[in-house]
N, C-alpha and C positions, 0 to 999 in steps of 0.2 A: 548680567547680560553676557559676559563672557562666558561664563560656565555654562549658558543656553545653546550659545552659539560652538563651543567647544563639544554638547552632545548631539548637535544639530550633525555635524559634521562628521563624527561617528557613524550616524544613523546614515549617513549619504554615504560612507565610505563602505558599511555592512551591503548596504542596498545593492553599491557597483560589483561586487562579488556575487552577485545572482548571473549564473551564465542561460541565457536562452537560445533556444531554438538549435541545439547541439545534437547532430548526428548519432543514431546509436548504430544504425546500419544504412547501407543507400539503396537497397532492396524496396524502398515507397518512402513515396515523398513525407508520408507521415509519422516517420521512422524519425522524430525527434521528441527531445527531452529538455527540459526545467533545472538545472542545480540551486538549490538555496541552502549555501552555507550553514552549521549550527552558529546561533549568536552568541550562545556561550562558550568561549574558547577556551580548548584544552590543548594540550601537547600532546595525548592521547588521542587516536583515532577515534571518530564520531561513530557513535550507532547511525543508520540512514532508515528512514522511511520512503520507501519508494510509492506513489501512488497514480492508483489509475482510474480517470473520470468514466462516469456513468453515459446514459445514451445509448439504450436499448442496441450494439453494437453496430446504428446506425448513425449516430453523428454527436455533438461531445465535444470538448478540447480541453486542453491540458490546463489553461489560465483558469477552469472551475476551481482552482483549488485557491485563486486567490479571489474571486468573485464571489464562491459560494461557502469555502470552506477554510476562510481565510483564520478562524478560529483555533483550526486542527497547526494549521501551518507555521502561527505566530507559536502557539504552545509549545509543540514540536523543536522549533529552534531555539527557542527561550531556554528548553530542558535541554540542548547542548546534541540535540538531532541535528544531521544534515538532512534535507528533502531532498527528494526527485518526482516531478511531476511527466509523463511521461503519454503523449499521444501514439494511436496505434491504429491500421488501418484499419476500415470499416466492410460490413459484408456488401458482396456485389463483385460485379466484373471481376469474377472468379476468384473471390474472396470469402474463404466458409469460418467458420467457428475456430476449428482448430489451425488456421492460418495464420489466426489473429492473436491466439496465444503464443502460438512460435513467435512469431515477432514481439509479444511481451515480456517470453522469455528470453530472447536475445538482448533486450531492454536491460535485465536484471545481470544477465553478463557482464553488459557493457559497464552498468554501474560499476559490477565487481572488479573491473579492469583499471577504473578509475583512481581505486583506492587510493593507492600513494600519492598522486596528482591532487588531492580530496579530501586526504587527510581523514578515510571514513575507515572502518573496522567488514572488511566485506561478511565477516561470520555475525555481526550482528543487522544483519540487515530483514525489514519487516516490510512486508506486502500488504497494503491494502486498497478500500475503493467503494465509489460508491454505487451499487446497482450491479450493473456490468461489470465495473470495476471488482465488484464482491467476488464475483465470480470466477473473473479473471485472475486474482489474486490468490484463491482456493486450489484451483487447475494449477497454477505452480507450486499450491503449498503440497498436494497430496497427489499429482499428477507424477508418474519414475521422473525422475531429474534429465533433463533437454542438454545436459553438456553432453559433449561430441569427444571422446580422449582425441579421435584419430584426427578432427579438421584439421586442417590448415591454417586458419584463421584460431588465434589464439587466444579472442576471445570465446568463442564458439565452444575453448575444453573447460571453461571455467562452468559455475552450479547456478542453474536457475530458481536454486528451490529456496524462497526464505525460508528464517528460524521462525518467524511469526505471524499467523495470517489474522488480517480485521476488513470485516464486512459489514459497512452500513448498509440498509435499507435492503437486505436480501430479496433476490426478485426468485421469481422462479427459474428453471434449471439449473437448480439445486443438486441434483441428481445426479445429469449428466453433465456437469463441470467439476462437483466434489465428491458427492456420496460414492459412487462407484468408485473411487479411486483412494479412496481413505483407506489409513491402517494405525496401526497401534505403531507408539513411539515416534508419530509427526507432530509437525508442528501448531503450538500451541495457538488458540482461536478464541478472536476476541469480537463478538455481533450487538451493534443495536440497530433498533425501529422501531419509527413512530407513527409505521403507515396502520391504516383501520386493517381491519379484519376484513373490510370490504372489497380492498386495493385489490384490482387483479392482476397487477403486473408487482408487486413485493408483499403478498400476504404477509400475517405474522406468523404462518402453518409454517413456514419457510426457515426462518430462525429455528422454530421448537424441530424441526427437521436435521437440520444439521449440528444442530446444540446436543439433541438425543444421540445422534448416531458419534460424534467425540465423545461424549461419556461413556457409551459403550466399548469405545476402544480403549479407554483411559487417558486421552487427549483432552491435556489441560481447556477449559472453557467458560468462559464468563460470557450471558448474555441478559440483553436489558432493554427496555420498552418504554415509551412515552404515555403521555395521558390517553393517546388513539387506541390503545391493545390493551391485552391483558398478560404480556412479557413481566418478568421481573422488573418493578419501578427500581429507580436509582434511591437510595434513601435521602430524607428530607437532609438539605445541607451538602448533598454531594452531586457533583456535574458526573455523566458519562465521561464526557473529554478525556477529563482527569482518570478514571478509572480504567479510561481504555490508554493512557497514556501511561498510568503505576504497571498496567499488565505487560505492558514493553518492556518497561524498567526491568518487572519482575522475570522477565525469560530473554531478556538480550543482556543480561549481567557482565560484564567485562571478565575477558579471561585473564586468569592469573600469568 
């Protein structure tokens, strides 16, 4: 019973270390963010996963990731990631597309600012998301990098651009959030979906779209489909999770 209650207590103390509802800017009200620790503790600064909910960029929140994707989340810190789950504002009252990236990328600033308070590794840090989020994550993987040398604001000169971008459920606007903006020697891309062929809002044309155009630039890429498509299956005995979690390992390596 002690020994129950001695891991009980651990688990209540890992849990109070999740910071919520933290400012990344005061520019919209929906300019906050999620901290969840890595649970595996190092003296080494953590790789981070920073991620961003789906919701056709019309509504969403940040708590999906413990509602819907609480899988990605647990694994993720188990393996000694820190998380960021991260809301951002939605289009309307003069809110377009590219507004809303700016403020995602201010998001991934702000993580970077955090570092030492966090204990995270800012050069190993990985974008991804589901839908929207895919999107969203692409736009800063392959979009010229949103730091500012000249602001004032000193998060603002730091790099929005992760080392590693992951797209579940690729929706369309494929093109104009990534394709047009890609090049040789970014960052490496890691997509699954298990939507039908039929899905008109995340075909699986979608994936083979952006999967084709990073091998043509030589941009590392793994991608993988459910029983709904006809994507590369995961082989029998292996989870995506895991595959999309080994491809982190593999390209956010700790620097010597």
């Amino acid at each position: 019973m002690k020994i129950v209650a001695v891991f009980a207590l651990m688990i209540v103390s890992l849990q109070a270390e999740t910071i919520r509802d933290l400012k990344y800017d005061s520019k919209h009200e929906r300019n906050v963010l999620d901290f969840y620790p890595a649970l595996k503790k190092s003296e080494k600064p953590a790789p981070v996963f920073v991620w961003f909910h789906g919701g056709g960029f019309r509504n969403g929140d940040k708590n999906q990731i413990e509602k819907h994707g609480r899988s990605t989340l647990e694994k993720y810190r188990k393996a000694g990631y820190a998380v960021v789950s991260c809301n951002y504002p939605f289009l309307g009252k003069g809110m377009e597309y590219r507004d809303i990236v700016d403020h995602c990328g201010r998001a991934v600033k702000f993580v970077r600012s955090k570092s030492k308070d966090w204990n995270i590794d800012p050069q190993r840090l990985a974008c991804g998301g589901v839908s929207a989020g895919a999107l969203i994550s692409q736009f800063l993987g392959y979009h010229d990098d949103l730091a500012d040398p000249k602001a004032k604001d000193p998060v603002d000169k730091l790099s929005s651009r992760p080392a590693v971008v992951i797209g579940i459920m690729q929706p369309i606007g494929t093109r104009e959030f990534a394709l047009r903006y890609m090049d040789e020697g970014e960052a490496p891309l890691f997509l699954y979906s298990n939507a039908r062929p039929t899905d008109r809002i995340h075909p699986p044309a979608q994936v083979e779209l952006i999967r084709d155009k990073a091998k043509s630039l030589g941009i590392p890429v793994e991608a993988y489909g459910g029983e709904r498509n006809k994507l590369p299956k995961v082989k029998p005995g292996k989870d995506w999770l895991d595959l999309q979690l080994n491809f982190c390992n593999e390209h956010l390596k700790a620097s010597s």
